[in-house]
C-alpha positions as CSV (number, residue, x, y, z in Angstrom):
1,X,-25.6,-53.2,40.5
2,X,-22.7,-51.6,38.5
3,X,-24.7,-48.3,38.5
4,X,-24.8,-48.2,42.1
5,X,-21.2,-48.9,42.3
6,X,-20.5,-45.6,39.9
7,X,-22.9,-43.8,42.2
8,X,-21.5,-44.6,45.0
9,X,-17.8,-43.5,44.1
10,X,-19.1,-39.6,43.3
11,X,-17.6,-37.3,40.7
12,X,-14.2,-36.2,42.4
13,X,-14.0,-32.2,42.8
14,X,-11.2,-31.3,41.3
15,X,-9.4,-27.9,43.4
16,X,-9.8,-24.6,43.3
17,X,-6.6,-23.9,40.8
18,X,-6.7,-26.0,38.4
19,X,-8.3,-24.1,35.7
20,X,-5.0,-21.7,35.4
21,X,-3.1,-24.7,35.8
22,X,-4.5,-27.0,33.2
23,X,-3.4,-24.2,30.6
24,X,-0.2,-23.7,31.6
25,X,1.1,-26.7,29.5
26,X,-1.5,-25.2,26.5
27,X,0.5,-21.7,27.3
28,X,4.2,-23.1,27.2
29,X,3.7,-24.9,24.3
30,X,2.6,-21.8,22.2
31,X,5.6,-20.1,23.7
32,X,7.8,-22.6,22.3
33,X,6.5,-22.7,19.0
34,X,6.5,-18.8,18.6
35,X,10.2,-18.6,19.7
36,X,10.8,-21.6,17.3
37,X,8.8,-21.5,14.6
38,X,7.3,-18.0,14.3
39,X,9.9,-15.4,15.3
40,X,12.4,-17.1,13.3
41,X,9.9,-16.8,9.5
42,X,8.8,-13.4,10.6
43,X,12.6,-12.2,11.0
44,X,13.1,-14.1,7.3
45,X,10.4,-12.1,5.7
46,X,11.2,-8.8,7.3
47,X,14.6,-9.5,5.8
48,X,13.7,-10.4,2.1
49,X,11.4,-7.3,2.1
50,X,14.7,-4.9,3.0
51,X,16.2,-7.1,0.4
52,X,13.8,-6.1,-2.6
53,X,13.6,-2.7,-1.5
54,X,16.8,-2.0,-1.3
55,X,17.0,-3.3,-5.2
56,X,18.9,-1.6,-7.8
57,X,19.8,-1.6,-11.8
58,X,23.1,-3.2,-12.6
59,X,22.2,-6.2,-9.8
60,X,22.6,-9.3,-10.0
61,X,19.7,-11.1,-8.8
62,X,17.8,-14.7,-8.7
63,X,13.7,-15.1,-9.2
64,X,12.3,-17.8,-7.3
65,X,11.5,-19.7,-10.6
66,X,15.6,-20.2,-10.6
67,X,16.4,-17.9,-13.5
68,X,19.5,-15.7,-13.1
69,X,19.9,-11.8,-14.9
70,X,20.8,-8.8,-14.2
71,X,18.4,-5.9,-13.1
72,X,18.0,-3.2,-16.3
73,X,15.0,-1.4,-14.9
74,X,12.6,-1.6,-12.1
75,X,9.2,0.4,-10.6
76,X,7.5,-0.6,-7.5
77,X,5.9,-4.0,-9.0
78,X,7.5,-5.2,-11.9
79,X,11.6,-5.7,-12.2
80,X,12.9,-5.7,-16.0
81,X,16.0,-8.3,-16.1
82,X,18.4,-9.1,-18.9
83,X,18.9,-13.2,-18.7
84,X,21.1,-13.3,-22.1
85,X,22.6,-10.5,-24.1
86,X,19.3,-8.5,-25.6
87,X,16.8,-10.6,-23.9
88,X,14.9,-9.0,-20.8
89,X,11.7,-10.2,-19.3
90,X,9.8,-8.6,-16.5
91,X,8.7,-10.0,-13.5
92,X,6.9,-9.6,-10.6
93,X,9.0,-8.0,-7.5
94,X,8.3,-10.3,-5.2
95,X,9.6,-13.6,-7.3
96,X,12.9,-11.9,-6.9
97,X,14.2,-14.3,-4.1
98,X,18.3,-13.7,-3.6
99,X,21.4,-12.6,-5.1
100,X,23.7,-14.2,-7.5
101,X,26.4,-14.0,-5.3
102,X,24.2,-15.1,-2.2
103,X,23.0,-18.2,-4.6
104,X,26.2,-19.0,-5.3
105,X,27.8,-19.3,-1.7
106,X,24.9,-21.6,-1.5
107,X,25.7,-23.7,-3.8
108,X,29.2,-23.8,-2.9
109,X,28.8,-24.9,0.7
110,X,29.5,-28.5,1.6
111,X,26.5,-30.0,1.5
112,X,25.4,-31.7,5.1
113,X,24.9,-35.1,5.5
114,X,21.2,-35.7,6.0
115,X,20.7,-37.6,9.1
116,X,23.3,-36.0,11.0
């Protein structure tokens, strides 16, 4: 009996358009996320790398690991630093992540409340 019933009601055709249509909420949702999300990390990195090319000796600089120094030497991979007086280390380009003076505007600014 119940299988007659679901026979009887048919499989409702859906119309002619709504193939497009049922992406277009697919579609605007990547567009959001690549104007929020994507855009924004690409411009970021595109930044940081004209950051560590445009590095120099004498700079002041920050690694990602947190330690501070100042840049004595450099080639295309490694950067030489001098962290205390007579004490360099090398390390990789890329773990260079600021400079002192941006780190330290950081850590000057008030501090937001979390939670707004």
């Amino acid at each position: 009996m119940l299988t007659a019933i679901a026979y009887a009601q048919g499989g409702a055709t859906p119309p002619a358009g709504s193939g497009l249509a049922s992406f277009i909420p697919l579609i605007l949702i990547f567009v959001v996320f690549y104007f929020l999300l994507i855009r924004p990390q690409q411009k970021k990195a595109k930044e940081h790398q004209q950051f560590l090319s445009a590095l120099k000796k004498g700079d002041d600089v920050v690694t990602s690991g947190g330690i501070h120094g100042r840049i004595t030497g450099l080639n295309d991979v490694i950067v030489t630093m001098e962290i205390a007086d007579g004490v360099r280390i090398k390390v990789n380009r890329a773990s260079i992540l600021t400079s002192a003076q941006d780190a330290k505007k950081q850590a000057e600014a008030p501090a937001k409340p979390a939670g707004g």
